[in-house]
MARBA-3410 file (N, C-alpha, C, O; in Angstrom, 1 decimal):
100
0.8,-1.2,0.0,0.0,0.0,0.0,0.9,1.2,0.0,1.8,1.2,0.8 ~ 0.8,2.3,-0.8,1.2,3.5,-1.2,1.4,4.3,0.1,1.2,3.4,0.9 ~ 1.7,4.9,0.6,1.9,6.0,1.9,0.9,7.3,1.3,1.2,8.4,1.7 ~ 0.3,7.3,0.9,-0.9,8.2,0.4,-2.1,7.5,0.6,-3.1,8.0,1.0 ~ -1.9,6.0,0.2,-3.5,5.3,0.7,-3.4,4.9,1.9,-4.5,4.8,2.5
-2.5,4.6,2.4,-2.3,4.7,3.7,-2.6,5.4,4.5,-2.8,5.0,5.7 ~ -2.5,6.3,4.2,-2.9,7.6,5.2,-4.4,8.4,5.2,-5.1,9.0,6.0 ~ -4.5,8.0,3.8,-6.3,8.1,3.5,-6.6,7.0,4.5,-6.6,7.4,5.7 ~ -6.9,6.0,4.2,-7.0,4.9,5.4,-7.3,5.3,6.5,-8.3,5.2,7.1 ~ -5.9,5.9,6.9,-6.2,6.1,8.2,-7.1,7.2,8.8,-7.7,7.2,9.9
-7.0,8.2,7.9,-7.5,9.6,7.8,-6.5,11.1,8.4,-7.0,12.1,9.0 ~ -5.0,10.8,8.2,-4.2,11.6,8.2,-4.1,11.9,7.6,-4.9,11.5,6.7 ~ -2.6,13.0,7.1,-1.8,13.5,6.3,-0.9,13.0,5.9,-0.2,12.5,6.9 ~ -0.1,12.7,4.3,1.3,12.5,4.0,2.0,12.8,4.9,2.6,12.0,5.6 ~ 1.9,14.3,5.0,3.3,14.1,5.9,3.2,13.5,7.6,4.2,13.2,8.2
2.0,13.5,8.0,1.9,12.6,9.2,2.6,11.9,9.2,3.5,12.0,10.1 ~ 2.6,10.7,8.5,2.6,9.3,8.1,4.5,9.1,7.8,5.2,8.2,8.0 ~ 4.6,10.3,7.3,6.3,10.9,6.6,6.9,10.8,8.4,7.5,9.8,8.7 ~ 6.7,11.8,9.4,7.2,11.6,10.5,6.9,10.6,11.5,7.4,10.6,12.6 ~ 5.9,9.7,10.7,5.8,8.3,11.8,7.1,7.4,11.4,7.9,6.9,12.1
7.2,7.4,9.9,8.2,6.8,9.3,9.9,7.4,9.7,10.9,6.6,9.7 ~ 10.0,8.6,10.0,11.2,9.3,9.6,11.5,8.9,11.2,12.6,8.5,11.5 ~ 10.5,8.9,12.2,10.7,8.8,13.3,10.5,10.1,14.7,10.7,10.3,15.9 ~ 10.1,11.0,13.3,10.5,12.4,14.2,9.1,12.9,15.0,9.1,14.1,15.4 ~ 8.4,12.2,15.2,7.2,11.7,15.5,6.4,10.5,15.6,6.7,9.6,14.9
5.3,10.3,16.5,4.9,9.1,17.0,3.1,9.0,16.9,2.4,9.8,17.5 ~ 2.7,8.1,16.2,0.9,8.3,16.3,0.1,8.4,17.4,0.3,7.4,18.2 ~ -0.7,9.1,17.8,-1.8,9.6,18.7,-2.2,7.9,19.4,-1.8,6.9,18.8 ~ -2.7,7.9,20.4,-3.5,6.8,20.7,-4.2,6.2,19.9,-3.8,5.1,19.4 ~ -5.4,7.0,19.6,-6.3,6.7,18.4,-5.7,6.4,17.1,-6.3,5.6,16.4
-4.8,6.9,16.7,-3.8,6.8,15.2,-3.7,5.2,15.5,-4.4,4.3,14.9 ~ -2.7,4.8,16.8,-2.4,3.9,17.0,-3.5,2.9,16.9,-3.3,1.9,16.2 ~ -4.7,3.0,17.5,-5.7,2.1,17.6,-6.6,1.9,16.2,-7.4,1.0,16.0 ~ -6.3,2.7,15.3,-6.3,2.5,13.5,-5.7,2.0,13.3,-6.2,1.0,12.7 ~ -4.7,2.0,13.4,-3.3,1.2,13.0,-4.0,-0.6,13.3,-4.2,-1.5,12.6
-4.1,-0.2,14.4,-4.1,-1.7,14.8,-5.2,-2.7,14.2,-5.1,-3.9,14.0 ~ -6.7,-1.7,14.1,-7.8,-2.3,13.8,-7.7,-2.8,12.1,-8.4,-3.6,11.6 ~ -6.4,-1.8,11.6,-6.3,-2.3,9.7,-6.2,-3.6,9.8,-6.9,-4.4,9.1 ~ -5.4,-3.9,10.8,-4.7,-5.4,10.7,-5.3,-6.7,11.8,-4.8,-7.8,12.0 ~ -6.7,-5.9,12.3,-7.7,-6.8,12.8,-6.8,-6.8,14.3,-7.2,-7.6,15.1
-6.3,-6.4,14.4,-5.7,-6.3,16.1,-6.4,-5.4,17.3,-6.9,-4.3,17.2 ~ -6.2,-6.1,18.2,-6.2,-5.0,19.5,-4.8,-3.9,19.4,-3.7,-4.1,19.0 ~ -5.5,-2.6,20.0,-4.2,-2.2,20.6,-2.7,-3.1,21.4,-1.5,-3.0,21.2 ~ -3.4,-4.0,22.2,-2.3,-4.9,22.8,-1.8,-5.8,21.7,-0.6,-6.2,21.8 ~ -2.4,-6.0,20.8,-1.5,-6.5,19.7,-0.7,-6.0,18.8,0.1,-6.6,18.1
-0.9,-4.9,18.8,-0.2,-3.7,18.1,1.0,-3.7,19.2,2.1,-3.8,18.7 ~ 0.9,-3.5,20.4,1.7,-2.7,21.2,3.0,-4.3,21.5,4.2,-4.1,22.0 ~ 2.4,-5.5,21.0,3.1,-6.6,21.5,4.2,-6.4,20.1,5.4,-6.4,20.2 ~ 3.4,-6.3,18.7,4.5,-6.5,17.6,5.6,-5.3,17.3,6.6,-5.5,16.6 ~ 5.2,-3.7,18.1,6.1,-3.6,18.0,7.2,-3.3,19.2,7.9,-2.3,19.3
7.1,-4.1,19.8,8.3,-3.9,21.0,8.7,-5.2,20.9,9.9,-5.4,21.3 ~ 7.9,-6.5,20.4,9.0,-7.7,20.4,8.9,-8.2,18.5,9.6,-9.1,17.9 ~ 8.2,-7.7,18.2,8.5,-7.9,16.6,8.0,-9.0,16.3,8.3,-9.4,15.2 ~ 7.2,-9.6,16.9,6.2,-10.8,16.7,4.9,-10.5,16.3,4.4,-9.5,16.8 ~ 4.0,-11.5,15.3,3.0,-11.0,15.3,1.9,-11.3,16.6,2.5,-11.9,17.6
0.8,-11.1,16.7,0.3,-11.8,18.0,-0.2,-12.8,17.5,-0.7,-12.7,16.4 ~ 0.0,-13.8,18.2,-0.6,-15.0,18.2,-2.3,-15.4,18.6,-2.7,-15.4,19.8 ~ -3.1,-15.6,17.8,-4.3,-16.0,17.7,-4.2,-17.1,18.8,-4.2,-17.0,20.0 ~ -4.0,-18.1,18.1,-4.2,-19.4,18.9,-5.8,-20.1,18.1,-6.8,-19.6,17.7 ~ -5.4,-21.1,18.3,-6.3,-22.3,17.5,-8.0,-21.8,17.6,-8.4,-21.6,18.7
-8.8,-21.6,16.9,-10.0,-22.0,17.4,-10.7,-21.8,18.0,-11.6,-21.0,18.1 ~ -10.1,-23.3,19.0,-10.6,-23.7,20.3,-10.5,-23.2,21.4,-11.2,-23.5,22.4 ~ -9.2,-22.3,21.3,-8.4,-21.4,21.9,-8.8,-20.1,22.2,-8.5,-19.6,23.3 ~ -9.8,-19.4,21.1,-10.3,-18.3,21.1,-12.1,-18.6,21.5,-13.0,-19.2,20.9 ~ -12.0,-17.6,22.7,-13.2,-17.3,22.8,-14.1,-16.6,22.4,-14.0,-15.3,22.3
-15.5,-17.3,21.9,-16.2,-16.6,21.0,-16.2,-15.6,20.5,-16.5,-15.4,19.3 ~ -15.9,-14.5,21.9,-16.7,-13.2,22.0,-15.3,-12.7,21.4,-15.5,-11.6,20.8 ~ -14.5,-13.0,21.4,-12.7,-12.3,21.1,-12.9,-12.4,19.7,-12.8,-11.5,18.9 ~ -13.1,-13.4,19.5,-13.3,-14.5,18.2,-14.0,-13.0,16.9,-13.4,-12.5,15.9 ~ -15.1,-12.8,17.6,-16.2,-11.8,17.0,-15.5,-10.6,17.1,-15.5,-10.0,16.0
-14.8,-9.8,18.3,-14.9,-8.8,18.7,-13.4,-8.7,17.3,-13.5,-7.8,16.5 ~ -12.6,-9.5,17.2,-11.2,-9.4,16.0,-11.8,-9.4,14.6,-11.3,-8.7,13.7 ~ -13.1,-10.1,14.4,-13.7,-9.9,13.3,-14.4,-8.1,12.6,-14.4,-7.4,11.5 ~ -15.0,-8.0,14.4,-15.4,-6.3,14.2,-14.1,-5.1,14.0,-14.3,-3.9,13.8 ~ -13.3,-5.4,14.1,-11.9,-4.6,13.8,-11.6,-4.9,12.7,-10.9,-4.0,12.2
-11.9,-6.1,11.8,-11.1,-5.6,10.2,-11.6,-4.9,9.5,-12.7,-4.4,9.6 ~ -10.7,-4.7,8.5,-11.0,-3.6,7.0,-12.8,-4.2,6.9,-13.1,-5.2,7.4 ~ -13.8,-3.2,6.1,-14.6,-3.8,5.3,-14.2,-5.5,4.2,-14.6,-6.6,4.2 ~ -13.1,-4.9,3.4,-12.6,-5.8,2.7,-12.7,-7.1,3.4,-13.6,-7.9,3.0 ~ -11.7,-7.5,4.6,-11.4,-8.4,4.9,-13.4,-9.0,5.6,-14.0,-10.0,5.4
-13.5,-8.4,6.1,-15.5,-9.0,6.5,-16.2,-9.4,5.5,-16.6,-10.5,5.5 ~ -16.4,-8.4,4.3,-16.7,-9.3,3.2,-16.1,-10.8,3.2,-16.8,-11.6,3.8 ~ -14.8,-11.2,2.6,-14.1,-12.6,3.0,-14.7,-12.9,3.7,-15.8,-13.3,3.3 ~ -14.6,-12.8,5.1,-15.1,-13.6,6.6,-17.3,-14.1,6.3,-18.0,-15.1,6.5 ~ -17.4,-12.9,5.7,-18.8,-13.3,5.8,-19.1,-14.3,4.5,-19.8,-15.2,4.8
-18.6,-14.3,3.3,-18.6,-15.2,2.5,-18.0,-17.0,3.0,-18.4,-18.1,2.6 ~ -17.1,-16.7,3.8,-17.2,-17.7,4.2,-18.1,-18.7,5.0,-18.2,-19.9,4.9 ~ -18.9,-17.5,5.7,-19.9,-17.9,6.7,-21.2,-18.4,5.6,-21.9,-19.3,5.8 ~ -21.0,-17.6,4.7,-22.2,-18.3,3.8,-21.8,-19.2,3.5,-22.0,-20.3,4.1 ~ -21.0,-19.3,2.4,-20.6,-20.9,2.1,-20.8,-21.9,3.0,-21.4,-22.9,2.4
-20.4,-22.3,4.6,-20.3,-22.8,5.4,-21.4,-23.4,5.6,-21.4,-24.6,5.6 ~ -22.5,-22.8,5.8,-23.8,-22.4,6.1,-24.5,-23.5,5.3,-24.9,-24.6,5.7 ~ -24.5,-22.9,3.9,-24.6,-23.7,2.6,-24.3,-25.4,2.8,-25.2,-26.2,2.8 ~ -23.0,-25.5,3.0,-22.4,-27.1,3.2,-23.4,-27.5,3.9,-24.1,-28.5,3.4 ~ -23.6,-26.9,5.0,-23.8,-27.8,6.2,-25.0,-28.0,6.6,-25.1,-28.7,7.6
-26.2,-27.5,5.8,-27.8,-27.6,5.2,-27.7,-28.6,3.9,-28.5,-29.5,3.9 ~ -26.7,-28.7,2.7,-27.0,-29.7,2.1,-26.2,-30.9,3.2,-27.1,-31.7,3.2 ~ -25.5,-31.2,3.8,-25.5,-32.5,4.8,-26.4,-32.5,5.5,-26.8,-33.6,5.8 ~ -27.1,-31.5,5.8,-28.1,-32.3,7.2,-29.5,-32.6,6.2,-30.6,-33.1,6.5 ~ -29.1,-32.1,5.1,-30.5,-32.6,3.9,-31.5,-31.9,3.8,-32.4,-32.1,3.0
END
């Protein structure tokens, strides 16, 4: 992504985005909590990759509770929900022609 759609995105300025990069500057809370919601994250998952450089770890499934489960879904792009909900249909689909 360009550093102009990026920043549309987020709803800053070039050059905002120029001193997050250059370093001579740092994003707002809220900046930050965009930041994080592009990439379906909590703030604490944002705040984990960049101080240990990992991404955060989901964890299986089974692992994730519902409500987390949903609440990571309401944080992505439109883009990525579209996906998620197409899947849900499809799924849906399957699993009505098995039960007949």
């Amino acid at each position: 992504m360009r550093q102009r759609q990026f920043a549309k995105r987020l709803g800053v300025s070039n050059g905002a985005v120029n001193f997050w990069e250059s370093g001579l500057a740092w994003p707002s809370t809220e900046n930050l909590e965009k930041l994080a919601a592009l990439k379906g994250w909590s703030l604490d998952d944002l705040q984990h990759y960049l101080v240990k450089g990992e991404q955060p770890h989901l964890g299986s499934l089974e692992e994730v509770p519902l409500e987390q489960l949903l609440n990571r879904i309401r944080k992505l792009p439109l883009s990525e929900v579209v996906k998620v909900a197409a899947v849900c249909v499809e799924t849906i689909a399957q699993r009505q022609e098995v039960m007949g």
